[in-house]
Residue frames as a rotation matrix with the C-alpha (Angstrom) as fourth column:
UNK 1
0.997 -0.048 -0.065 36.08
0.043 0.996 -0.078 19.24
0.069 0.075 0.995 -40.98
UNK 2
0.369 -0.781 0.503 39.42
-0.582 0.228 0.781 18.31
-0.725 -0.581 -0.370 -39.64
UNK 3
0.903 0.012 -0.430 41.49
-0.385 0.469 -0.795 16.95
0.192 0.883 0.428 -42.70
UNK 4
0.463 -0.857 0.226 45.19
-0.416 0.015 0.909 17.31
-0.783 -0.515 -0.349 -41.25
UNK 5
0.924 -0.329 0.196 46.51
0.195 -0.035 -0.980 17.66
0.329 0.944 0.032 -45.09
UNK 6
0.556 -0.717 -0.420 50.13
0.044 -0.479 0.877 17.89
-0.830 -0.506 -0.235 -45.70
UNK 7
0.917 -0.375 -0.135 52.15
-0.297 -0.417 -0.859 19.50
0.266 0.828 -0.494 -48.59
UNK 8
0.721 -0.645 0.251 55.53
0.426 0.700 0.573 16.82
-0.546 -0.306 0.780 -48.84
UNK 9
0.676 -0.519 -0.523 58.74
-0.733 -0.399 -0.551 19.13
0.077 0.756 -0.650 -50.46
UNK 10
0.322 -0.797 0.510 61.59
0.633 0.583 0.510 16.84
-0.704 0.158 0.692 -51.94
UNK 11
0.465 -0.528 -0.711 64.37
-0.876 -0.394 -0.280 17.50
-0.132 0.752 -0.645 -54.03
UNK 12
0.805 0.112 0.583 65.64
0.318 0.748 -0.583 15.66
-0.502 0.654 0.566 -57.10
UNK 13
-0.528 -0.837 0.144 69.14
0.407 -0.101 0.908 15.49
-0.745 0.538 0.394 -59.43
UNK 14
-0.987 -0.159 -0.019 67.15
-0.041 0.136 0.990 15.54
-0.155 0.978 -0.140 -62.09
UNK 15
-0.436 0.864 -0.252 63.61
-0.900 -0.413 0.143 16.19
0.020 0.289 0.957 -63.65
UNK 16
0.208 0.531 -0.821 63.08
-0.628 0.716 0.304 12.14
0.750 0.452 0.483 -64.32
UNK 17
-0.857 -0.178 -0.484 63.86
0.353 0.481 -0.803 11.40
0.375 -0.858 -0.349 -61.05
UNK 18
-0.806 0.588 0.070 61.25
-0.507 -0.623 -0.596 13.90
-0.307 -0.516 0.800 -59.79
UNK 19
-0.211 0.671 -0.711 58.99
-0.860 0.219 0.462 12.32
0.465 0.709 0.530 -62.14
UNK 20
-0.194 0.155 -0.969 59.63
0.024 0.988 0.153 8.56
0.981 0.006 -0.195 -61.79
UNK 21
-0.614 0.360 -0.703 59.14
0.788 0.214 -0.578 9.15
-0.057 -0.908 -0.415 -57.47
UNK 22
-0.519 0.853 0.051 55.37
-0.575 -0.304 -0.760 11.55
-0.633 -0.423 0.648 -58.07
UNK 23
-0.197 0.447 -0.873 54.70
-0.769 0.482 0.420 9.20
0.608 0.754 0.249 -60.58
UNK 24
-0.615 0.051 -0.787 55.41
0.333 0.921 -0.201 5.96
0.715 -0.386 -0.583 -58.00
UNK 25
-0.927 0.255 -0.275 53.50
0.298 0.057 -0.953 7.78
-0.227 -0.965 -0.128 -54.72
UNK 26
-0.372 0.902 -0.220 50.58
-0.876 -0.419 -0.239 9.12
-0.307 0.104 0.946 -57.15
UNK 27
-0.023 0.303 -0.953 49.73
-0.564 0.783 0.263 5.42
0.826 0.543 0.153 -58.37
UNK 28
-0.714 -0.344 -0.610 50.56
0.311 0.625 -0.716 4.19
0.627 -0.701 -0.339 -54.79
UNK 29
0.441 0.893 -0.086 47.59
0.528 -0.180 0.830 6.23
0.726 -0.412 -0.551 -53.56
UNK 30
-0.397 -0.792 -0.464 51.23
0.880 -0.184 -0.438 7.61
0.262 -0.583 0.769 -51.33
UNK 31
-0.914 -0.326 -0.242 50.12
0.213 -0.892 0.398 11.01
-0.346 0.312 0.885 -53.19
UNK 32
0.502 0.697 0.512 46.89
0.722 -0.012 -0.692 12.65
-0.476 0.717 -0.509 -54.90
UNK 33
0.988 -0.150 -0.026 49.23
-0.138 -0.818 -0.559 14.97
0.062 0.556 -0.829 -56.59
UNK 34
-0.200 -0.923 -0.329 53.11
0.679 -0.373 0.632 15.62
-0.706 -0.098 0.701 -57.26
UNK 35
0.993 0.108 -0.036 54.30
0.071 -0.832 -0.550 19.07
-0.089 0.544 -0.834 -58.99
UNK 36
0.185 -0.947 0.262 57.63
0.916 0.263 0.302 19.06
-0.355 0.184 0.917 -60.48
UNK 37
0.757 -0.072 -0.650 59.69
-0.067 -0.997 0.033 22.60
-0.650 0.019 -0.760 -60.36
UNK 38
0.674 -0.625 0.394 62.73
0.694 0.354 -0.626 22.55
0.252 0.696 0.672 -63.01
UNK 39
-0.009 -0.842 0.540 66.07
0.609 -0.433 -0.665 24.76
0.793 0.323 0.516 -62.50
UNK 40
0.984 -0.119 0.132 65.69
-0.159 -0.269 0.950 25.04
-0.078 -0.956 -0.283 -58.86
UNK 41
-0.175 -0.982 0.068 70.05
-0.356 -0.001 -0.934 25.77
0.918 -0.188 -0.350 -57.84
UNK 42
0.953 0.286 0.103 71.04
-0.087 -0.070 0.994 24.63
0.291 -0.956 -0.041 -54.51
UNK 43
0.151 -0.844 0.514 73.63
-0.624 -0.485 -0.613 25.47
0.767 -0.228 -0.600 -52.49
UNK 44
0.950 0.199 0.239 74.66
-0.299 0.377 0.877 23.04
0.084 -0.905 0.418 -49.39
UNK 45
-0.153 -0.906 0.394 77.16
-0.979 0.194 0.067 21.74
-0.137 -0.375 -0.917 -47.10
UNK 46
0.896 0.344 0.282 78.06
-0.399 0.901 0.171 17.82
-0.195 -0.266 0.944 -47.67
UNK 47
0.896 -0.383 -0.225 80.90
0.394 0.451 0.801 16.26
-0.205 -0.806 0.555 -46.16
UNK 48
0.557 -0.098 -0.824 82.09
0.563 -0.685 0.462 19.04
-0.610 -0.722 -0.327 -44.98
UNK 49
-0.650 -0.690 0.319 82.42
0.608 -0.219 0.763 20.55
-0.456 0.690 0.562 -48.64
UNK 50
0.047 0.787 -0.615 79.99
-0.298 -0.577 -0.761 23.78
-0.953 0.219 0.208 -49.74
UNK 51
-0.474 0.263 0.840 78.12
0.450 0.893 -0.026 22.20
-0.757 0.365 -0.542 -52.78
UNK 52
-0.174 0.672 -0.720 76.31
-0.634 -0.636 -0.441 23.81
-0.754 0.379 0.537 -55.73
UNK 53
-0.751 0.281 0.598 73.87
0.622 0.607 0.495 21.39
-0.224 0.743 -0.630 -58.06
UNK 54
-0.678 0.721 -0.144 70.95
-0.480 -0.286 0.830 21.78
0.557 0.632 0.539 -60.24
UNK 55
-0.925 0.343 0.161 68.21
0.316 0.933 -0.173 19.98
-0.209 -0.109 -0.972 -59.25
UNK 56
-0.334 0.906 0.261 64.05
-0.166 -0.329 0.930 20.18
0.928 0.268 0.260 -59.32
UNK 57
-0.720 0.541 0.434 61.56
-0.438 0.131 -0.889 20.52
-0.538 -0.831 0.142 -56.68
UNK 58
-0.561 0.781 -0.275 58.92
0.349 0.524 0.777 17.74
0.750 0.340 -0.567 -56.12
UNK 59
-0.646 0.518 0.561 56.09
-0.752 -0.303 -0.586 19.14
-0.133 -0.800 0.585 -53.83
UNK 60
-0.739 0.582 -0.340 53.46
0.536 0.813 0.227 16.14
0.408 -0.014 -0.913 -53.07
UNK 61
-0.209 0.619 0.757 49.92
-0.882 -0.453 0.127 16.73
0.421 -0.641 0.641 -51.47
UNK 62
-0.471 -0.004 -0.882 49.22
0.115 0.991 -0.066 14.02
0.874 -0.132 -0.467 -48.97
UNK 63
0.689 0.724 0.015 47.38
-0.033 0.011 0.999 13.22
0.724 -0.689 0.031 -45.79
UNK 64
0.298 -0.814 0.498 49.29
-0.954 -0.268 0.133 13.55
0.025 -0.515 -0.857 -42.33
UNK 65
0.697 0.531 0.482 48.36
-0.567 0.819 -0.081 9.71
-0.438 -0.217 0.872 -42.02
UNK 66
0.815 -0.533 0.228 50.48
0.573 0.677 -0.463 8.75
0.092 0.508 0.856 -45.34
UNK 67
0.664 -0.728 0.168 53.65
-0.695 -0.685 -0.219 11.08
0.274 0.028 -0.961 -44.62
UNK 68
-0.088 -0.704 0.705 55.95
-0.354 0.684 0.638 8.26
-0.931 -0.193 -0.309 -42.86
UNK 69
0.185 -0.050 0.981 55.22
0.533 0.844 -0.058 5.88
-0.825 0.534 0.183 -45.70
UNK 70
0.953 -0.222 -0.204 55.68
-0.298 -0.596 -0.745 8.93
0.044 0.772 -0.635 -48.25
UNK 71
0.642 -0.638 0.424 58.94
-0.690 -0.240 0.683 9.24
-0.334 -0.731 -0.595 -46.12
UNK 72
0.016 -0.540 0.841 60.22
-0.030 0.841 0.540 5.46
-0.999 -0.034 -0.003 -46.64
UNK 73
0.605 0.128 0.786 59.28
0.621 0.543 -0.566 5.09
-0.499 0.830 0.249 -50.52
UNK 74
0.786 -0.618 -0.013 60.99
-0.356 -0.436 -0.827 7.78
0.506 0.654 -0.563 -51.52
UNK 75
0.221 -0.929 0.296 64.21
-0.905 -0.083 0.417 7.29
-0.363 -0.360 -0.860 -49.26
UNK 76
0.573 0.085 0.815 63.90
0.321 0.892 -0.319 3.38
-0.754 0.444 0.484 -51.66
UNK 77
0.741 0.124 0.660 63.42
0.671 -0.184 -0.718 5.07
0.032 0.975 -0.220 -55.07
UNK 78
0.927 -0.336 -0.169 65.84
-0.359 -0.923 -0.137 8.13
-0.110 0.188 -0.976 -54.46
UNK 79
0.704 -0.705 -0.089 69.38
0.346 0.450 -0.823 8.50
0.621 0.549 0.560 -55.42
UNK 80
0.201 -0.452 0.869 70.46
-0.751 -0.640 -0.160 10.50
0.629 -0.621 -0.468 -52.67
UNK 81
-0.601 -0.107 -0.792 72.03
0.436 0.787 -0.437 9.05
0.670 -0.608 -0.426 -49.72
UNK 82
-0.474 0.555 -0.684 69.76
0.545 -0.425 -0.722 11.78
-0.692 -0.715 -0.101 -47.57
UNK 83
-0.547 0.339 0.765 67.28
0.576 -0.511 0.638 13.05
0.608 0.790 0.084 -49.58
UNK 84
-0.954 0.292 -0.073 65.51
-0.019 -0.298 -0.954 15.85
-0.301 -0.909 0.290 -48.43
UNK 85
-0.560 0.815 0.150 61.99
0.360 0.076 0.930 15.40
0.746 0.575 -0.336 -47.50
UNK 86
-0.882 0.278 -0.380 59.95
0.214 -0.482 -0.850 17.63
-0.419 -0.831 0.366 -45.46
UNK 87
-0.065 0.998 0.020 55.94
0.925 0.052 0.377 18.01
0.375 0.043 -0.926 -44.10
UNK 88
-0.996 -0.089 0.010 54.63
0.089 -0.994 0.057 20.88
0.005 0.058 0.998 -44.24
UNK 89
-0.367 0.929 0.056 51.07
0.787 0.342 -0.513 21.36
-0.496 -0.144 -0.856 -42.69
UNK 90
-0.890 0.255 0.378 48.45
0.110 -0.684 0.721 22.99
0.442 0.684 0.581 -44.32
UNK 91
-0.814 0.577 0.060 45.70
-0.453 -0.567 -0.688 25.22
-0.363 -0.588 0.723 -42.95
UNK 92
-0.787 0.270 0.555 42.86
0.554 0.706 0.441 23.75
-0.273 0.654 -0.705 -42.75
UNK 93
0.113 0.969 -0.219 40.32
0.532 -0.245 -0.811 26.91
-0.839 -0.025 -0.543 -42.93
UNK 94
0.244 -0.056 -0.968 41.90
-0.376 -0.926 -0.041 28.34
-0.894 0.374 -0.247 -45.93
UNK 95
-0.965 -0.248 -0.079 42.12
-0.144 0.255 0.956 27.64
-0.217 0.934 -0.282 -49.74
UNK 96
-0.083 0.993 -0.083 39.41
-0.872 -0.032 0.489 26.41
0.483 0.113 0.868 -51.66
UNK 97
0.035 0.256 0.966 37.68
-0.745 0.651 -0.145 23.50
-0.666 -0.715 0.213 -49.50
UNK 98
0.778 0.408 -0.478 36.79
-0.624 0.414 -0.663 21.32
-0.072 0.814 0.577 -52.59
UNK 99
0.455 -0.718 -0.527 40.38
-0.499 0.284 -0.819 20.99
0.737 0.635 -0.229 -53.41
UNK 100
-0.172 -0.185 0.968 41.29
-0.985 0.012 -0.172 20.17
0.020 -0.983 -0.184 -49.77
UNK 101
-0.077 0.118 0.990 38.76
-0.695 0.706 -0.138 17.24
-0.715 -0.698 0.027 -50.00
UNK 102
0.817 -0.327 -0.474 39.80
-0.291 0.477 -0.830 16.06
0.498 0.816 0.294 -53.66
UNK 103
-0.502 -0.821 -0.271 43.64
-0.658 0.566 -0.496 15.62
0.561 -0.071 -0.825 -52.19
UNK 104
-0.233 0.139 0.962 42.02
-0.824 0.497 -0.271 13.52
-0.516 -0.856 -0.002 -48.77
UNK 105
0.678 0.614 0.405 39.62
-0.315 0.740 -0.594 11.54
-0.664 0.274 0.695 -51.36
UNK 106
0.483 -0.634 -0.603 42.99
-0.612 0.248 -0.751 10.51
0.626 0.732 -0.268 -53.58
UNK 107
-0.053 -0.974 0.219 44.94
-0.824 -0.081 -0.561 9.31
0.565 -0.210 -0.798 -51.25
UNK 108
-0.715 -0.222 -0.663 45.17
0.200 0.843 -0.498 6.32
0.670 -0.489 -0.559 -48.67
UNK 109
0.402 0.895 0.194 42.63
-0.161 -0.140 0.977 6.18
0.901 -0.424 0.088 -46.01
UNK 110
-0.511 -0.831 0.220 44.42
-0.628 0.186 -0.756 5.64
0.587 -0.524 -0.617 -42.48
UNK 111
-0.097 0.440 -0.893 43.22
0.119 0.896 0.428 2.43
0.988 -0.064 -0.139 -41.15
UNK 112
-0.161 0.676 0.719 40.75
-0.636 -0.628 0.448 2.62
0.755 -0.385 0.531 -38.24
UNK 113
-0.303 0.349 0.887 39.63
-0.677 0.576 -0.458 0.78
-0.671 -0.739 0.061 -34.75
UNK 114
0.479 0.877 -0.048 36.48
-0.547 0.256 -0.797 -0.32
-0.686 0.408 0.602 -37.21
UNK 115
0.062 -0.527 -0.848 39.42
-0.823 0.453 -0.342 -2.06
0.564 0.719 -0.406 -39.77
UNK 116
-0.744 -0.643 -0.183 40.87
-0.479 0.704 -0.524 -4.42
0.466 -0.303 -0.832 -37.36
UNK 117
-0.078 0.588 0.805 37.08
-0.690 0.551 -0.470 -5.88
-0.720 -0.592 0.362 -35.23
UNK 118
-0.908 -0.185 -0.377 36.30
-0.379 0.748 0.545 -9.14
0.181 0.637 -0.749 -36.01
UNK 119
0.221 0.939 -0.262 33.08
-0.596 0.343 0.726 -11.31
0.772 -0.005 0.635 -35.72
UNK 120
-0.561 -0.359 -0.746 34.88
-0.056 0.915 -0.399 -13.22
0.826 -0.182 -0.534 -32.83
């Protein structure tokens, strides 16, 4: 079976940021999962000054279907002016299957031909 699953990394100032956006895309159906890393450093360039914050990693598990809309809600909810968010497919013969079709059955459904026919 053809799931086309995708594992969504973001980064966060701050642990209750991370929280308050896998908290908003797992209730939004965005997400069937967020994991929040703590005391992730990063290092970057940003306008056109080398940077060094704390921050946390949020990893998400989502369908390929809901990435864009992952995409927009967080770039709402975030404090960054560019936050980073990046898809990352995931294989689908490998891991355990089960879990595979626990994230698919959490999440949005992507809306079909068979949504939009009418009776006209």
């Amino acid at each position: 079976m053809f799931r086309n699953l995708r594992l969504v990394y973001v980064t966060a100032g701050s642990r209750e940021e991370a929280r308050k956006i896998g908290s908003t895309l797992v209730e939004e159906k965005l997400a069937a999962c967020a994991n929040i890393i703590d005391g992730m450093e990063s290092i970057y360039r940003w306008k056109d000054a080398v940077q060094t914050e704390k921050e946390c990693v949020l990893i998400l598990k989502t369908s390929y279907s809901n990435v864009a809309k992952c995409t927009r809600r967080i770039k709402e909810i975030h404090s960054y002016d560019v936050p980073c968010v990046i898809s990352i497919n995931l294989a689908e013969q490998e891991g355990n299957p089960d879990y595979l079709e626990w994230i698919l059955n959490n999440v949005q459904r992507p809306i079909s031909a068979a949504d939009y026919e009418t009776d006209d």
